[in-house]
Every structure is written in C-alpha cells, then in structure tokens.
C-alpha positions as a printed Julia matrix, in Angstrom:
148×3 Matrix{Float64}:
   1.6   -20.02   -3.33
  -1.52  -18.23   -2.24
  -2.56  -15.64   -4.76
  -5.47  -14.13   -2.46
  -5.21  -11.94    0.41
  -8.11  -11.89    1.86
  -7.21  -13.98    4.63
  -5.75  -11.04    5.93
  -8.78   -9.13    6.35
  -9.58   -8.68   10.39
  -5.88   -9.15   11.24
  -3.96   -6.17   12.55
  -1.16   -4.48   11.01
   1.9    -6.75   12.64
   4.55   -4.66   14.81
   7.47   -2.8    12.66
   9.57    0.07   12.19
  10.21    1.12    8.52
  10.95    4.45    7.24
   9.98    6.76    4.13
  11.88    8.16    1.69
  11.58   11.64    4.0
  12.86    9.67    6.52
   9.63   10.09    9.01
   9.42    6.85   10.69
   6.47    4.06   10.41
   4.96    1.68   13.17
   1.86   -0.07   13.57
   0.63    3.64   15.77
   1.29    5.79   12.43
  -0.7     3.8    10.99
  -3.86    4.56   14.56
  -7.03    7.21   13.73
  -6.04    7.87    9.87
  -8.09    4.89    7.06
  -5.09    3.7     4.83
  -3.92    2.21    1.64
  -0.4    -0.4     1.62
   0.76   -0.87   -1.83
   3.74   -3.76   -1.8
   5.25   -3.4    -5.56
   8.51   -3.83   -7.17
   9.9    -1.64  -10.31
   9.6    -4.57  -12.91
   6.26   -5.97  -12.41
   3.67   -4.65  -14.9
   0.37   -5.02  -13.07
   2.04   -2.64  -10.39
   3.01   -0.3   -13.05
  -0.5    -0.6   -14.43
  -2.42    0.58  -11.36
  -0.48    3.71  -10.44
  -2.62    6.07  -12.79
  -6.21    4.54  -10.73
  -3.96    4.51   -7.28
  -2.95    8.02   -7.92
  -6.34    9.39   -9.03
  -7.41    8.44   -5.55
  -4.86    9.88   -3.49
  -6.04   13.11   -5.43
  -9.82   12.29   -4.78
  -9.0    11.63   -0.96
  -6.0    13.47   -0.09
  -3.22   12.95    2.55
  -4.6    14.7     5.54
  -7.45   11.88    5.51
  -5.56    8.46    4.22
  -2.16    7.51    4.69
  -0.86    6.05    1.13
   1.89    4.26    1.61
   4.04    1.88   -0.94
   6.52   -0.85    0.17
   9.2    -2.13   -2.01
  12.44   -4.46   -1.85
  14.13   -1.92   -4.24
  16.78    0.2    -2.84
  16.79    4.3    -2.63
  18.45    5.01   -6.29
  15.9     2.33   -8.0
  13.19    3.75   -6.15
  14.4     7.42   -7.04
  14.81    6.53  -10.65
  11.43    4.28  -10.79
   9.4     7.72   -9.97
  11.15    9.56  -12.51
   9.38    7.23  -14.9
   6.12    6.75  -13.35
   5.28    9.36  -10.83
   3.1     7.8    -8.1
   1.43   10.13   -5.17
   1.99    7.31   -2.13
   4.72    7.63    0.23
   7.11    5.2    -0.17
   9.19    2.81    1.86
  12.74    1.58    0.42
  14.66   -1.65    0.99
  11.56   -3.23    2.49
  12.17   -6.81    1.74
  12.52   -8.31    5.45
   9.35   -6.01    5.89
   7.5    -7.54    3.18
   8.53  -11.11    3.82
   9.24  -11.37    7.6
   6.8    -8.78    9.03
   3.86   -8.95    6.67
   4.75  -12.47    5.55
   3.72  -11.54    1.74
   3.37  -14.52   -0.57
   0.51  -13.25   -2.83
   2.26  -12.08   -5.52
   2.69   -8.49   -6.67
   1.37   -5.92   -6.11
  -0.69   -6.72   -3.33
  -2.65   -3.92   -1.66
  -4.06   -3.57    2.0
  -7.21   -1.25    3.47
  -6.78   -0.55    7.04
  -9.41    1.63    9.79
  -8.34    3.57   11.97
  -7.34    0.94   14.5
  -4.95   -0.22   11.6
  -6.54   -3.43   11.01
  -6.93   -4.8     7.36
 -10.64   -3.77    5.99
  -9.85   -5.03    2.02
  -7.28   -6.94    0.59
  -6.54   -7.17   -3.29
  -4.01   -9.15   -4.98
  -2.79   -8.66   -8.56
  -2.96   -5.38  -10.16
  -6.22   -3.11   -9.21
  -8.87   -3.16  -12.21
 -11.82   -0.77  -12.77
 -14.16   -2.96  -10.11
 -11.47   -3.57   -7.42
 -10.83    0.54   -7.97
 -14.94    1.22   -7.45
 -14.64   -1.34   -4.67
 -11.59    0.68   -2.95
 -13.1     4.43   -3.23
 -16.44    2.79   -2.0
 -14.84    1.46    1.07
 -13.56    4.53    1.86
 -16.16    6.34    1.26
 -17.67    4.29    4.05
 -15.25    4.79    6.16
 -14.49    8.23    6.22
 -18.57    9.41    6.59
C-alpha cells in the first residue's frame, strides 16, 4: 500500500457527483475559481481526530468565502451527525462516500489523507497521515500563496 500522496500532485480532481450534509451538490466545477482543502477521514481513526483542532483553526484563519473545506467519509449520516457532536470540525462534509473515496479518487494512502487544489481544481499539496505542526505551516503557507 502506498502511504504517500504526492503522486497526486498535478492531477485534476477526477469527475463526480457527491453531496453535503446540506444537501448542495459537488462536482469537479464546485470545486473551479475557489483554492481548496479535501479531508478523507473516518470516525475511528485517531490521527484524523488529532488534526481537526489545526484543520479548524484554518478554516477560521481563511474562511469559507475564499476556500472550500470539504471532508469525505465512508460513514453514514447518523455516524457522521453523532461524530460532530464529539468533535466539532468547521469543513463541510460529505456522507457515505466510500465508492467516492475508493472508485473516484482511488484512495489507498491510508487515513486521513488531505488534498490542496487551485482554482482549476487540480491537486497543489498532498499529505498523508495526520497533519503535524510543519505539514500545518506548510498548508497555511501554500495558501497564502495562492490566494495573494
């Protein structure tokens, strides 16, 4: 199994249609003109667990109206619901996304996995395994970069 992403840096987002918890619809042109963060997580993995405090201090630093932050996960509506009881996390968040994260994406890195992607919703940065202080400097940085 691969445990590093980066491979995946210069591809484009693959075609999909997924939906958030809201219900607003997702395909590769929600993702066109907005910089944006994929988190792919699942309720009992630690490391995922671990990074929402950084993930969430940078949707706060960067807001919605300038980076789409979006979570995947294979857990269904009621585990999601009851997962952000627990541990409140500031991304949007798309349920039941197993044939998303498997079939579309074709995810083998392990968990959680996170994607950058510009505006024309191509992967920028790739980390795999939980986010730690540097890979957190090293995501704010690139946007940063991207959004002056």
């Amino acid at each position: 199994m691969f445990t590093n992403p980066d491979c995946m840096i210069g591809a484009s987002i693959p075609e999909f249609t997924a939906y958030l918890l809201d219900s607003t619809e997702i395909t590769p042109e929600f993702f066109k003109g907005k910089l944006s963060v994929i988190n792919f997580w699942y309720a009992s993995c630690p490391p995922c667990i671990a990074e929402i405090p950084g993930l969430n201090a940078i949707v706060d630093k960067y807001g919605k109206s300038n980076v789409n932050f979006i979570a995947i996960t294979r857990e269904s509506d009621s585990e999601v619901q009851e997962f952000l009881r627990r541990y409140p996390w500031n991304f949007d968040q798309v349920k039941d996304g197993s044939v998303l994260i498997f079939d579309v994406f074709k995810m083998w890195w392990g968990y959680p996995t996170t994607f950058v992607l510009n505006r024309d919703a191509q992967i920028i940065l790739a980390f795999g395994g939980g986010l730690n202080s540097d890979e957190m400097v090293t995501l704010t940085s690139v946007l940063d970069k991207e959004l002056h």
